[in-house]
C-alpha positions in Angstrom: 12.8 23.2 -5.5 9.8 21.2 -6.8 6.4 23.0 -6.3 3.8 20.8 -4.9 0.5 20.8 -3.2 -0.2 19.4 -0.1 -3.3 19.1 2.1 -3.7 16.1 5.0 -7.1 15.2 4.0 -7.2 12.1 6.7 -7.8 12.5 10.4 -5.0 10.2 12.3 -5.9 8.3 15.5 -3.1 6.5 17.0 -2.7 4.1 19.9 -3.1 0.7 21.7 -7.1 0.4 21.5 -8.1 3.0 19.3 -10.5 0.5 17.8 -12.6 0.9 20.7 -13.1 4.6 19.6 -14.6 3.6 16.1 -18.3 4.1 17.5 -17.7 7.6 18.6 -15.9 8.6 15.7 -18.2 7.2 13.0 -20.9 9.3 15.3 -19.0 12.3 14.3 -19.6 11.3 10.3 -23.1 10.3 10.4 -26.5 9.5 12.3 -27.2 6.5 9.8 -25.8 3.3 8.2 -22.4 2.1 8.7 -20.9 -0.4 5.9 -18.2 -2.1 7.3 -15.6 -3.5 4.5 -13.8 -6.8 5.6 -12.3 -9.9 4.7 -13.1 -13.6 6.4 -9.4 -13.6 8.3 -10.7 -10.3 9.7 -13.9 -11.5 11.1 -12.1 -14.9 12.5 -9.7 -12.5 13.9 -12.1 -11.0 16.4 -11.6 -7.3 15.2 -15.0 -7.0 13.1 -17.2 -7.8 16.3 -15.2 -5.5 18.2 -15.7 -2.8 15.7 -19.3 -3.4 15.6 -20.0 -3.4 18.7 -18.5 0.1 19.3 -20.4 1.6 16.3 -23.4 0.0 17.7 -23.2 1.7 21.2 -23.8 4.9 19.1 -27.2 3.9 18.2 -25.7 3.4 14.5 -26.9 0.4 12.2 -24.2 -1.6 11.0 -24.2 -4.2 7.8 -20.4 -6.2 7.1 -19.4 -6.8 3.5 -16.6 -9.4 4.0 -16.4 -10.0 0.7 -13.1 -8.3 0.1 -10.7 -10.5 -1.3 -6.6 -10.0 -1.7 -5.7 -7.9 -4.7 -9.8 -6.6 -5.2 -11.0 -7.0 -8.5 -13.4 -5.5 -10.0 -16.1 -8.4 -9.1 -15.4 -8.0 -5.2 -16.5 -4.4 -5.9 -19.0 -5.1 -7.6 -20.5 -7.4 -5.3 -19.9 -4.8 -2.5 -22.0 -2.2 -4.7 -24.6 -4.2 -4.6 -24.1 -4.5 -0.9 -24.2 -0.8 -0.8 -27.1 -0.2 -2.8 -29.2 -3.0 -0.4 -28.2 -1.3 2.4 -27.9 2.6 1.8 -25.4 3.2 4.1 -24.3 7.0 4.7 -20.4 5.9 5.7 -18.2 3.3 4.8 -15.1 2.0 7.3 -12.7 0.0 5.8 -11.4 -2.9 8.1 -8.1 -4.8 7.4 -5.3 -4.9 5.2 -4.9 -2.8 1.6 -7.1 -4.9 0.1 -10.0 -4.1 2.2 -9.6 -0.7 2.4 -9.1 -0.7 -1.6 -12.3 -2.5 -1.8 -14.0 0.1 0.5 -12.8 2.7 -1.7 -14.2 1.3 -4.9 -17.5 1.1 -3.7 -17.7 4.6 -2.7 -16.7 5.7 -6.3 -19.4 3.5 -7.9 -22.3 4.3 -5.0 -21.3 7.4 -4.2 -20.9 8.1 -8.7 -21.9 5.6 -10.6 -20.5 3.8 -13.8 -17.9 0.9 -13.7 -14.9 1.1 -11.8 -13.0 1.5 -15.0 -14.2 4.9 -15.7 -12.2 5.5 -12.4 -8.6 4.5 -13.3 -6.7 7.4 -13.3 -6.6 10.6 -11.4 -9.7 12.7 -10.6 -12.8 11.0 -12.3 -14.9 10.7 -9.3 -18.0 13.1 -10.8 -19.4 14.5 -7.1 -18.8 13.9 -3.7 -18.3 10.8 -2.1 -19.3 9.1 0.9 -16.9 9.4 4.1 -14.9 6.8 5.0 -13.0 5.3 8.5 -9.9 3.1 7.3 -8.3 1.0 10.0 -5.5 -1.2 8.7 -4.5 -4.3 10.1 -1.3 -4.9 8.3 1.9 -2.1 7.9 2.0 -2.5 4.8 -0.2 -0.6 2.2 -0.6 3.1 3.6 -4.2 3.0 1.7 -5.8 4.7 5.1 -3.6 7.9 4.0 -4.2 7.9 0.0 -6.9 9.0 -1.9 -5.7 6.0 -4.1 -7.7 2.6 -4.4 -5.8 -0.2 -6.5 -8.7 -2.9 -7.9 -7.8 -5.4 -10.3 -9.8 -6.1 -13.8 -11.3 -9.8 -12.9 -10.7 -10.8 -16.7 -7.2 -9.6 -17.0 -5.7 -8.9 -14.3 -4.5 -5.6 -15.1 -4.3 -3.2 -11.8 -6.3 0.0 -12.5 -5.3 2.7 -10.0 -8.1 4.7 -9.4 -7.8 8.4 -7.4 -9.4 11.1 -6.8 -9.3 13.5 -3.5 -12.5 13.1 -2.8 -11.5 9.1 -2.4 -9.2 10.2 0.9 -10.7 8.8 4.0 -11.9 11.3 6.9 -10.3 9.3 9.6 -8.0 6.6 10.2 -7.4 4.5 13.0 -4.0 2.8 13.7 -4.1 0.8 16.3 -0.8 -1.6 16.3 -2.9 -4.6 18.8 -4.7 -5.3 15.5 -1.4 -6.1 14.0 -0.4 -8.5 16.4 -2.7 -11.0 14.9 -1.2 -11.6 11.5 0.5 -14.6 10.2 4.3 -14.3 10.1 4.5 -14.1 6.7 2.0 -11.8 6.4 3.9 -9.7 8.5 7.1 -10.1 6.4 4.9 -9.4 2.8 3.4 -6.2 3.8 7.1 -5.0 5.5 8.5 -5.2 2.6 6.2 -3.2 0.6 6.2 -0.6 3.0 10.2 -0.3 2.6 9.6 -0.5 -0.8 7.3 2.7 -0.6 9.6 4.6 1.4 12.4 4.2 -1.1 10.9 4.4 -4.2 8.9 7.5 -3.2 11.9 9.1 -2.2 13.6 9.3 -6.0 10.8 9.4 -8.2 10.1 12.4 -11.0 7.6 14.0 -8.4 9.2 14.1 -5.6 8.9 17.3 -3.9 10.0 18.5 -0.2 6.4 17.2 1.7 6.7 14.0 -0.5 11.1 13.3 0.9 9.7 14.3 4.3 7.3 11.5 4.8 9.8 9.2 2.9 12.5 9.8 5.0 10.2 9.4 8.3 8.8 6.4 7.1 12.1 4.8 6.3 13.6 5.5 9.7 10.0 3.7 11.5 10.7 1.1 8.8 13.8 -0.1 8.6 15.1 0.6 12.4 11.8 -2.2 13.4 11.5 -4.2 10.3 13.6 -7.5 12.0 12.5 -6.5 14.9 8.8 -7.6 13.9 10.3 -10.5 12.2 12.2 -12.2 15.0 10.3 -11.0 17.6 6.8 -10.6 16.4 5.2 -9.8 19.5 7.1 -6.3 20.4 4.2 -3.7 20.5 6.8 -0.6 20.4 8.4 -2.5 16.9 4.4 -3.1 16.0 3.5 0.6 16.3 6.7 1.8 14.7 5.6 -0.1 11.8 2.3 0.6 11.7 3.2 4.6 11.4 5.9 4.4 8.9 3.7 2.3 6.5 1.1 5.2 6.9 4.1 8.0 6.4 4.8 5.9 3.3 1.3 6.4 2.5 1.6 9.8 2.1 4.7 9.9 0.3 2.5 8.1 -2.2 0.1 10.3 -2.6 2.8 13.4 -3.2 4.8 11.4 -4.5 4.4 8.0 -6.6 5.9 5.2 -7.4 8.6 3.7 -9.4 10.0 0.9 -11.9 10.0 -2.2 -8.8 6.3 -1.4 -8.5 5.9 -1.6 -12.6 8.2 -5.1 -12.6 6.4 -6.4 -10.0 2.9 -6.3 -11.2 3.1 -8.5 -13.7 4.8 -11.0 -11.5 1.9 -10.8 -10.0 -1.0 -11.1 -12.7 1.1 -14.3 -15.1 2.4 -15.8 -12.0 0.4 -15.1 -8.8 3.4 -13.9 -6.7 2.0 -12.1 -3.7 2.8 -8.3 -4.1 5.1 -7.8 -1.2 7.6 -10.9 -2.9 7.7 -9.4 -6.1 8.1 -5.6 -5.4 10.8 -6.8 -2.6 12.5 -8.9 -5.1 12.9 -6.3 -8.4 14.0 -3.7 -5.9 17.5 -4.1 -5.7 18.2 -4.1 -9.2 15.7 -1.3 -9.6 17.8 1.0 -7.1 20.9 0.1 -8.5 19.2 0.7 -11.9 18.6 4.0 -10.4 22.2 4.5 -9.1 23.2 6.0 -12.4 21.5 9.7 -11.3 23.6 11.2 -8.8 20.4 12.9 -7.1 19.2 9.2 -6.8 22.9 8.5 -5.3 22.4 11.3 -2.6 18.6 10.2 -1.7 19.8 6.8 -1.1 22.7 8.1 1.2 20.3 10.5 3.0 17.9 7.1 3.6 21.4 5.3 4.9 22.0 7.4 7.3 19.0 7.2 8.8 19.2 3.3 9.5 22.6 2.9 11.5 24.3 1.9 8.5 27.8 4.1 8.0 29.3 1.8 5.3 27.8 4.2 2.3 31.3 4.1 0.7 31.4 5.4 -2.9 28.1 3.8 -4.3 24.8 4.3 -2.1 22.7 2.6 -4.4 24.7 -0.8 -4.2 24.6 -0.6 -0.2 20.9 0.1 -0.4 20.7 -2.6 -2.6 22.6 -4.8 -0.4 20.4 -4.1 2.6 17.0 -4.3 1.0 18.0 -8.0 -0.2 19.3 -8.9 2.9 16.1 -7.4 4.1 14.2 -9.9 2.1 16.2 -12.8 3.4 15.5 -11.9 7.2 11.6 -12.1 5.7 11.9 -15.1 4.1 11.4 -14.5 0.9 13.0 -15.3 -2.4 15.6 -13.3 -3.8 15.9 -14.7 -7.9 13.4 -15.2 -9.9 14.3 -18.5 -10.7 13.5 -19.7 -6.8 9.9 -18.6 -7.9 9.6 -20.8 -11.0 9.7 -17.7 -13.3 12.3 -18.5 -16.1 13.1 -16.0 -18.6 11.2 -17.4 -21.5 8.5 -15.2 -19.7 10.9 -11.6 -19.3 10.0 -10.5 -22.8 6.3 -10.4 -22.3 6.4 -9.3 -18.9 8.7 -6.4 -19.8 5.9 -5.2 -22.5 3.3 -5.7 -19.7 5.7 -3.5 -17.1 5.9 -0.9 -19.7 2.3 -0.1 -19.3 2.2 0.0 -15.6 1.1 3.6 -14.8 3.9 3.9 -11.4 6.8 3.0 -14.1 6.2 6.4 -16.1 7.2 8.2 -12.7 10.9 6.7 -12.8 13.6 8.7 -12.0 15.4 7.1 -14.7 13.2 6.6 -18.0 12.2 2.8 -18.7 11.2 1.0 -21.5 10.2 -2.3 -22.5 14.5 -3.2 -23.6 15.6 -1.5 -20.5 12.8 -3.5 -17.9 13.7 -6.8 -19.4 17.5 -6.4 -18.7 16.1 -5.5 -14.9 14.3 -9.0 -15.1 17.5 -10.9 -16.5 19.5 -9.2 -13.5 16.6 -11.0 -10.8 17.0 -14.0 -12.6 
């Protein structure tokens, strides 16, 4: 059995309206400033005021950074530090999707420690404690609310630096699936998809570990039992919530678990190309699993995952049947299936493949991948 070590560092607060509890539970951090991290779509959306207006009927001073743009870079952060340090606020809430809640998360290191966010990348560099922090996502997508891990993007080039530490992990977080209901379709599909994607890759990867398969496995069967139910019928609140908690049991897998190769191929899809994260990581996943169908412990993860989803029809190769439904998964979303529907030819695969070699969640592969090895998993998307 793998040895791990688990703690559930993050408070969970689940139900229609939970927003409304935000005041109260923010009173439970601190007495002072409250720095609320947001996007634009989030304040048009009607959730900021709401939030505010809670935390303010707790006699707590609020200031909104809305600053926080998709994929953070290191510039959003930096212009929420500054935020920070005009403000002095003695909690942080992250509200929205990943990218919010990312953003939050990188202000604390720098506030709360100093230094550039690139002293950060990496596990365990945060040099004292850090302020706490409320996430409440938006989207079912990231699981940020339940990882200690914030992704932020160098603004020159590109490159995602994932930055963790425990003392990142937010105190509380708030999923309320009404706050879901106001996403674009597609926005809905893209963050879907990268939850499944996190449920199946953290179910095979090197550090997988009993805590890590158990959150896999119970975010998979939220996940892909409600995924085309969100999709066809968007405004089902019971297919909502089911999403909304398996993207944050996903989350946790994460953080006991990692990542794998479709997250490393699907980075630099997204740095050379702009291909928004859920399209890339949704598209390199099939071959990636079937990549991975060469283990026979992947082969039995993958049929454990199957029949959890009302899908008998393992036969003799899991990880093509997997494969089969995750890209059929992506066609109920919308999304592109070859890399040549995305204008990416394979001129490009060479270069991309050196740039996936470097990605940090590729090293955690349950099959070992190098630069040779990732470019024939871009010819196969082609």
């Amino acid at each position: 059995m793998q040895p791990f070590d688990f703690e559930m560092r993050t408070r969970i607060v689940s139900g229609e309206n939970s927003l409304e509890r935000i005041g109260q539970l923010a009173a439970e951090l601190t007495t002072g400033r409250v720095l609320l991290v947001t996007d634009p779509g989030i304040v048009a959306a009607g959730h900021v005021e709401r939030a505010v207006q809670s935390i303010e009927a707790e006699k707590l001073e609020v200031h909104v950074f809305d600053g926080a743009a998709e994929n953070p870079t290191t510039d959003d952060v930096g212009r929420g530090v500054v935020a920070a340090k005009e403000f002095q606020p003695d909690l942080l809430v992250g509200l929205g999707g990943g990218s919010s809640m990312d953003c939050a998360k990188g202000i604390n290191f720098i506030y709360s420690c100093g230094g550039t966010m690139h002293d950060y990348a990496g596990v365990g560099k945060a040099t004292g404690p850090m302020l706490p922090m409320i996430a409440v996502p938006t989207t079912a997508g990231t699981g940020s609310e339940l990882q200690s891990f914030a992704l932020i993007s160098d603004a020159k080039t590109h490159v995602k630096m994932a930055c963790g530490d425990p003392a990142a992990s937010c105190r509380v977080a708030i999923l309320d699936p009404l706050l879901t209901m106001t996403q674009p379709p597609m926005v809905t599909a893209l963050t879907g998809i990268d939850a499944i994607s996190h449920a199946i890759e953290t179910m095979v990867t090197t550090r997988h570990n009993p805590a890590s398969r158990m959150f896999s496995v119970a975010a998979w069967q939220q996940l892909a039992n409600h995924f085309e139910t969100v999709i066809t019928s968007p405004q089902d609140l019971e297919a909502r919530s089911a999403m909304q908690l398996g993207s944050a049991w996903a989350g946790l897998a994460i953080e006991n678990s990692m990542l794998g190769a479709a997250h490393a191929l699907a980075n630099p899809l997204t740095a050379k190309f702009g291909v928004v994260h859920g399209q890339a990581v949704g598209l390199m996943l099939p071959h990636v699993i079937r990549f991975n169908g060469k283990d026979s412990d992947c082969q039995q993860a993958y049929a454990e995952l199957l029949s959890h989803c009302g899908t008998s029809e393992s036969g003799d190769d899991p990880a093509e049947t997997l494969a089969d439904l995750v890209t059929r998964q992506v066609q109920t979303a919308g999304l592109k299936t070859k890399l040549a529907e995305l204008d990416v030819s394979d001129e490009h695969f060479a270069d991309m493949a050196a740039d996936a070699a470097q990605q940090w969640t590729g090293t955690f592969n349950p099959i070992s991948v190098d630069v040779e090895s990732l470019q024939q998993l871009y010819l196969n998307a082609a």
